[in-house]
Each structure stands twice: as structure tokens, then as C-alpha cells.
C-alpha positions as CSV (number, residue, x, y, z in Angstrom):
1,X,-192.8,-64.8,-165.8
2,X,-190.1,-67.4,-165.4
3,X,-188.8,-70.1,-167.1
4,X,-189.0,-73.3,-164.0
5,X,-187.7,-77.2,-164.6
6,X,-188.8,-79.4,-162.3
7,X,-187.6,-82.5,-160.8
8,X,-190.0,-85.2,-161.9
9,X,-187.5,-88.2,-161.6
10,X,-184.3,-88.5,-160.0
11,X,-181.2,-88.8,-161.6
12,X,-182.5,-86.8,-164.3
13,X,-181.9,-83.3,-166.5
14,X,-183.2,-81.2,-168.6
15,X,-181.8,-78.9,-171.2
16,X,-182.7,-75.5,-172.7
17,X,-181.3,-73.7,-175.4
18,X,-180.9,-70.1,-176.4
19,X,-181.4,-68.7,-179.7
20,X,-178.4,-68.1,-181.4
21,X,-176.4,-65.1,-181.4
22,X,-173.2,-63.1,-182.5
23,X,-170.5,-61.1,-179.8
24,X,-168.0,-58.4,-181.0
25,X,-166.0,-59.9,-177.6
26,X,-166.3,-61.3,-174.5
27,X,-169.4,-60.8,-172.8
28,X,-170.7,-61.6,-169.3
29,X,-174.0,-64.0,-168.9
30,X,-176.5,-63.1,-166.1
31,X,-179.1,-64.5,-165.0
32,X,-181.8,-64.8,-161.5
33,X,-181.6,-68.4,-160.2
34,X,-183.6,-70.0,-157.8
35,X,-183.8,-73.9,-156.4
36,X,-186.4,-75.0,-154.6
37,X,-187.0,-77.9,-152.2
38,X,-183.9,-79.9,-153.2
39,X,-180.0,-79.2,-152.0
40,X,-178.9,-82.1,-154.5
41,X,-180.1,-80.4,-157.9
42,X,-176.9,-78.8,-160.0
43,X,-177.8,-75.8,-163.0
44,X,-175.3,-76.0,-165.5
45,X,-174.6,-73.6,-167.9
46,X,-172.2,-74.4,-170.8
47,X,-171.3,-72.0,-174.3
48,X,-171.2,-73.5,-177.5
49,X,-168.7,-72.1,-180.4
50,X,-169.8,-74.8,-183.0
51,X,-171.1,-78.2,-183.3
52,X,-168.2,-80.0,-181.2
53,X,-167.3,-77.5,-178.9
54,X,-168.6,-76.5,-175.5
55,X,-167.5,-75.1,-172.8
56,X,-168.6,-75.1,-169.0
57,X,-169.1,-71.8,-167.9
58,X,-171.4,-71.7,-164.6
59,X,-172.6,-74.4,-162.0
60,X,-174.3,-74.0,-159.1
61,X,-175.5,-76.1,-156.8
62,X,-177.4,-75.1,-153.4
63,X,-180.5,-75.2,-151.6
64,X,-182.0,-71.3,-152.1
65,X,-185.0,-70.5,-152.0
66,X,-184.4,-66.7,-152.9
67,X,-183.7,-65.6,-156.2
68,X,-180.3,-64.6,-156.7
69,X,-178.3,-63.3,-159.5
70,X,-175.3,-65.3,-160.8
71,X,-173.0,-64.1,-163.7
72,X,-170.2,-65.9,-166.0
73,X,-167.7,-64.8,-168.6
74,X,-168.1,-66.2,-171.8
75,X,-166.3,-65.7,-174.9
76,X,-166.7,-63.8,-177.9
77,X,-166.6,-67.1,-179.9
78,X,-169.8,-67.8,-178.2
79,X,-172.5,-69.0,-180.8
80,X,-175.2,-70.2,-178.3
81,X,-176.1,-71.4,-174.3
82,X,-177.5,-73.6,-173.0
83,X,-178.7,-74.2,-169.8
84,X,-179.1,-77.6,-167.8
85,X,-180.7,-78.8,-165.0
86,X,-179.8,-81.9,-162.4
87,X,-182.0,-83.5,-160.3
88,X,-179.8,-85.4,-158.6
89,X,-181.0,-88.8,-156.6
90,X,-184.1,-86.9,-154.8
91,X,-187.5,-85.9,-156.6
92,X,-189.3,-82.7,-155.7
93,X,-189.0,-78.7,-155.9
94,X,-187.2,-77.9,-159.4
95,X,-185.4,-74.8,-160.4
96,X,-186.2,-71.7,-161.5
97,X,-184.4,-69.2,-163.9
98,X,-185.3,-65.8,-165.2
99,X,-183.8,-62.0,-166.3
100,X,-181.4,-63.8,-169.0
101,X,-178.7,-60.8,-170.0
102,X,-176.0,-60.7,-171.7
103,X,-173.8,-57.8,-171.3
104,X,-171.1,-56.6,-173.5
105,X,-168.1,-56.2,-171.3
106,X,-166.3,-59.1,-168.7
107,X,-168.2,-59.9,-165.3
108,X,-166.8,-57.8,-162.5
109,X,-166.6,-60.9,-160.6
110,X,-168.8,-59.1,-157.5
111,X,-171.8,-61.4,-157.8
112,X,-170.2,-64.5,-158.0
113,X,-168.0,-64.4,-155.0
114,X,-169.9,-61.5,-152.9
115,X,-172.1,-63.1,-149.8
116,X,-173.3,-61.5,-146.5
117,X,-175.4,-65.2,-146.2
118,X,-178.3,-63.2,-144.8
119,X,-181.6,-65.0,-145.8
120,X,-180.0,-68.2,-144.4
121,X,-178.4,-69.4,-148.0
122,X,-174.7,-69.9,-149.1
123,X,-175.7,-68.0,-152.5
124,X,-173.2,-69.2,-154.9
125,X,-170.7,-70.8,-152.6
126,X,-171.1,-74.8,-152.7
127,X,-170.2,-77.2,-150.6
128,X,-166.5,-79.2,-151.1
129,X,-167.8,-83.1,-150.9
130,X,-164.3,-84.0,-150.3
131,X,-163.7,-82.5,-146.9
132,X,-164.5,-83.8,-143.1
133,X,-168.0,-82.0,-142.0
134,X,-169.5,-78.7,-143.6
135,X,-170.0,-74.8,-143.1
136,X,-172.9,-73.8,-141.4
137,X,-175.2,-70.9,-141.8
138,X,-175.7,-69.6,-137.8
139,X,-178.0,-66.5,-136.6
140,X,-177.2,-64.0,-134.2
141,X,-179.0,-64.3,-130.8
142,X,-180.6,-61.1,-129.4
143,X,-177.7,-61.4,-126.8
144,X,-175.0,-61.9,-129.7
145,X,-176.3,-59.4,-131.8
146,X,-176.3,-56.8,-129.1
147,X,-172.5,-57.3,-128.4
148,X,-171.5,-57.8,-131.6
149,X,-168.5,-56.0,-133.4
150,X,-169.5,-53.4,-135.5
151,X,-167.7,-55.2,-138.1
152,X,-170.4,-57.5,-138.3
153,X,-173.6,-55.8,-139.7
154,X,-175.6,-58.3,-141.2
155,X,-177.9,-61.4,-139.6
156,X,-176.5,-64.8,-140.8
157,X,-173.1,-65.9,-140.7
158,X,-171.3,-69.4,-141.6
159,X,-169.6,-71.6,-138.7
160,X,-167.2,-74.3,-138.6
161,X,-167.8,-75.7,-135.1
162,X,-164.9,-78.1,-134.2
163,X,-166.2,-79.1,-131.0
164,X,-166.6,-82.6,-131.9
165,X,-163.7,-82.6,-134.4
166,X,-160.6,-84.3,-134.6
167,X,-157.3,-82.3,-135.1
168,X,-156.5,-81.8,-138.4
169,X,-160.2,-81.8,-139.8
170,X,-161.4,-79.3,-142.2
171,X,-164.4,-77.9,-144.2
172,X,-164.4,-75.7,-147.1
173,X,-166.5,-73.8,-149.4
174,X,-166.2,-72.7,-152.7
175,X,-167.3,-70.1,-155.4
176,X,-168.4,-70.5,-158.6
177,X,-166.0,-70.5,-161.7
178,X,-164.2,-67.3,-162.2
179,X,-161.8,-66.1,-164.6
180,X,-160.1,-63.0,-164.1
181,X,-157.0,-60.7,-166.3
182,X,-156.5,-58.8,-163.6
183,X,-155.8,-59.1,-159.3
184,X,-158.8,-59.2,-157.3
185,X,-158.6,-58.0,-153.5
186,X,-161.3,-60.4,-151.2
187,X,-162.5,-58.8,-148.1
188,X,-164.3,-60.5,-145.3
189,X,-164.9,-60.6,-141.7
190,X,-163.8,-63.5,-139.5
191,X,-164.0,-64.7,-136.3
192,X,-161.9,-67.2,-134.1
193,X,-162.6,-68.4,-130.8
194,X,-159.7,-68.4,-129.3
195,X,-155.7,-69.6,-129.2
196,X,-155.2,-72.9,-131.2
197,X,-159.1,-73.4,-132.4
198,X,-157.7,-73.8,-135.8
199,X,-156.8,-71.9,-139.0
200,X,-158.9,-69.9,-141.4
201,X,-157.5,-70.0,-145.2
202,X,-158.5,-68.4,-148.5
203,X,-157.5,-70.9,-151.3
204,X,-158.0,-71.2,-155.0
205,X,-158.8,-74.3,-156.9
206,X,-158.1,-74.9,-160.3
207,X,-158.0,-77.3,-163.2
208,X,-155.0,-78.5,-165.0
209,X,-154.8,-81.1,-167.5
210,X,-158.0,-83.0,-165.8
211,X,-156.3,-82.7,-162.3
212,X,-157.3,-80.3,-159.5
213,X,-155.0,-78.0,-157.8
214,X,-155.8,-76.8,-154.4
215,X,-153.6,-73.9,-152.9
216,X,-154.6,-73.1,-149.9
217,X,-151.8,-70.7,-149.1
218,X,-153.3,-67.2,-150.3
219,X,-154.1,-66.4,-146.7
220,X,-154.6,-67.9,-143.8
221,X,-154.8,-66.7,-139.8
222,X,-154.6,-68.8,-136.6
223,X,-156.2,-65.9,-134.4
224,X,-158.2,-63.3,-134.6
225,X,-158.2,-59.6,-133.0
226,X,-159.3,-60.4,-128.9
227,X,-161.0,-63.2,-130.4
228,X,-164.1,-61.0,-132.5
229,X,-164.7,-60.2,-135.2
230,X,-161.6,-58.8,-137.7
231,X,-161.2,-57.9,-141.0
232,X,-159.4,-60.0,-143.4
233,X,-158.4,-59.2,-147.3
234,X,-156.8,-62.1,-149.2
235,X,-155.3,-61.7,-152.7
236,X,-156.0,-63.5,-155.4
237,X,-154.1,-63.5,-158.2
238,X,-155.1,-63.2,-162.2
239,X,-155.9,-66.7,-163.6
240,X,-158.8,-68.6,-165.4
241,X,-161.3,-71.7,-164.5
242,X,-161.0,-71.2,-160.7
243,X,-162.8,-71.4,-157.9
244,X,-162.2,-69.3,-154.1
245,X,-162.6,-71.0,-151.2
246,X,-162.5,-70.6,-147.7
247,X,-161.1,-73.4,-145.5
248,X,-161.4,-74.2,-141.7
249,X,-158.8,-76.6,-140.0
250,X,-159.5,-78.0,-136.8
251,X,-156.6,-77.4,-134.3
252,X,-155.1,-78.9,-130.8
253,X,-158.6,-77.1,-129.3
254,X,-161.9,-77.6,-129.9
255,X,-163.6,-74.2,-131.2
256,X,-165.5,-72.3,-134.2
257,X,-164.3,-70.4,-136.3
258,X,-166.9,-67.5,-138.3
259,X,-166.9,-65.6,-141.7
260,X,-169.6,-63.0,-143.1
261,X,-169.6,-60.3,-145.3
262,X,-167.7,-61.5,-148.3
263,X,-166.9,-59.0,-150.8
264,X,-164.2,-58.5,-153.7
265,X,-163.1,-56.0,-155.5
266,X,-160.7,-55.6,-159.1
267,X,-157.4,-54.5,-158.0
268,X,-155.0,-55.0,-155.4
269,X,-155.8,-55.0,-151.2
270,X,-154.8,-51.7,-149.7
């Protein structure tokens, strides 16, 4: 049994609310996710210390038909959560949420960022709505998969096809919210079709006093080994409220550029 909210009207929400409840510390929220039948809907999850204040501490935002698990640090000030759902402008489909935990100990971060985009969804990696053109989720071909790096074990991968791009375009996605003490090592496969396609970057995004910071600096590669698949492993430093994203630039020749298998880890890249 699951709890589902669907999209009767658009421009609409709806808002659940958990019992109340009492942390020793900081805890991590998880919980199985589904949309259905409309990429515009947003679930929301915010925590409430008291009357007056709440705190954002999960959004996601795709079309998925799967379930998938998403998790969120929240505080041990926490009193209560509750959970909201956005249509958006289109009617239709709803989503669907179930297997509410709460665990005593941080998130390990591994769900939120983790994606081998098999099943053909982003799972909790969003679109940026201020770039040039989007990701795309591609499948291997018999032919591709035969001749494929060994690197590359899974069946989907995401694309940023620059063919019919000008120089200087780009596309990103992004994670959820994460907050992390500690370093976090991301791993990842990648692929660019030859010299002067573009460039591949890791960045983070944060907030500062209502502004967003976008550094997209943490890692980035202009080729890749004989043009297949390679691994990459980007740093990302300790901080809170942030997001990862991974960034495609159009260069001087029209090309794609691939990633799959996106994993991270506590710690620093070896």
C-alpha cells in the first residue's frame, strides 16, 4: 500500500503531514518515490522545528515511472515533515510515495547522486531550466553494445548531442540537495567524441544569501581516452545546501559527449 496524490488541476499542490516526532540528532529521511504521466510535477519535502520555521530538505522533479528511493539529511531539531506535491501547468498521472524511514545516523549521500540511468529515467538528477538544450537518456544499439568498453556495463546512458549546437552552448544536470561534513569522491564514466567536441565539467551549485553560485571548476576534460569510454572521479568538497551537476559545453566541433554509471563515495578519490 501507498500513499498516491494526483494531479486533478493544474497549477495545483497538495500537502501531507507526518505525525510528530522527537530525534536524539541528525537523522536521514527515506523514502520510495514515483511520478507518473507528468515531467512538470515537483515533490517537496520541507522539516519543521516549530511553528515559524521550515526548512526545505528534498525536491525532485522528473518524469519516472519506477519507484526509486530518495533520502535527505534533516536535523535533530526536526519536530515534523511534511510532504508536498506540484502539479505544475499539466493535469494527469500524480505521484506516488511509500516506505517512509527515518534512520538515525546522516544519509551516506549514495542514493541521491548514484545513477547508472538504466530503465530510461534521470532518477534524481533534474533538469537545469537555465541552460541551451537538455541531457538525453540514449540506448545502446546491438552494434554499440557489442563494441562497447568494458567500462560501460549498464543499458542507458545520457547524451549531449551538439550537432546542431552553437559554440559555446551547454546543458547541465543536477542532483538533489546534499549536505555533507566530510569530502565525497564522484566516479563516472564518460565519453567524448573526439578533439574539440566540447568540455565535460562536474560543478556544484549552492545558495548564498538568496543568490546562486555555480562553480563549474571541480573537474572538467576536453577529451577522452581514444575517444571511449574513460573513467572520471571529481572531488567535491564538504559543504551544505548543494547541488552536483554535470555540464556539457559545445566546442569549435559539432559532437556528443556521454556519461553513465554515476557513483560517489565518503572520502577522498584515490
Amino acid at each position: 500500500m501507498f500513499a498516491y496524490i494526483p494531479y486533478e488541476y493544474g497549477n495545483s499542490k497538495a500537502v501531507m503531514e507526518s505525525a510528530g516526532f522527537l530525534l536524539a540528532g541528525d537523522a536521514c529521511l527515506k523514502v520510495s518515490v514515483s511520478f507518473h504521466e507528468n515531467n512538470n510535477a515537483i515533490l517537496k519535502v520541507y522539516e519543521h522545528r516549530n511553528s515559524s520555521y521550515s526548512k526545505l530538505v528534498l525536491s525532485l522533479s522528473q518524469l519516472q515511472v519506477n519507484w526509486r528511493t530518495a533520502e535527505a539529511d534533516i536535523s535533530g531539531y526536526a519536530k515534523k515533515l511534511s510532504f508536498i506535491a506540484q502539479s505544475g501547468h499539466r493535469t494527469g498521472g500524480g505521484i506516488a510515495i511509500d516506505d517512509v524511514t527515518i534512520e538515525t545516523s546522516r544519509c551516506s549521500g549514495v542514493l541521491k547522486v548514484s545513477c547508472d540511468f538504466d530503465g530510461g529515467t534521470l532518477c534524481d538528477y533534474t533538469q537545469a531550466s537555465d541552460d541551451s538544450f537538455d541531457w538525453t537518456i540514449k540506448t545502446f544499439s546491438l552494434h554499440n553494445a557489442l563494441g562497447k568498453s568494458s567500462l560501460e556495463n549498464s543499458d542507458h546512458f545520457i547524451e549531449a548531442d551538439g550537432m546542431s549546437r552553437t559554440p559555446g552552448e551547454k546543458t547541465r544536470v543536477f542532483s538533489p540537495l546534499l549536505n555533507s561534513s566530510v569530502p565525497q569522491c564522484l566516479s563516472f564514466v564518460y565519453k567524448i567524441d573526439g578533439p574539440y567536441v566540447g568540455i565535460l565539467s562536474v560543478c556544484t551549485q549552492s545558495e548564498f544569501d538568496g543568490e546562486m553560485f555555480l562553480n563549474c571548476n571541480v573537474w572538467f576534460r576536453s577529451t577522452s581516452k581514444s575517444n571511449d569510454w574513460t573513467i572520471g572521479r571529481a572531488q567535491i568538497p564538504p559543504s551544505q545546501n548543494f547541488r552536483i551537476g554535470l555540464q556539457a559545453k559545445r566546442g569549435t566541433v559539432g559532437g556528443k559527449i556521454s556519461v553513465d554509471n554515476v557513483t560517489t563515495k565518503f572520502g577522498n578519490c584515490q
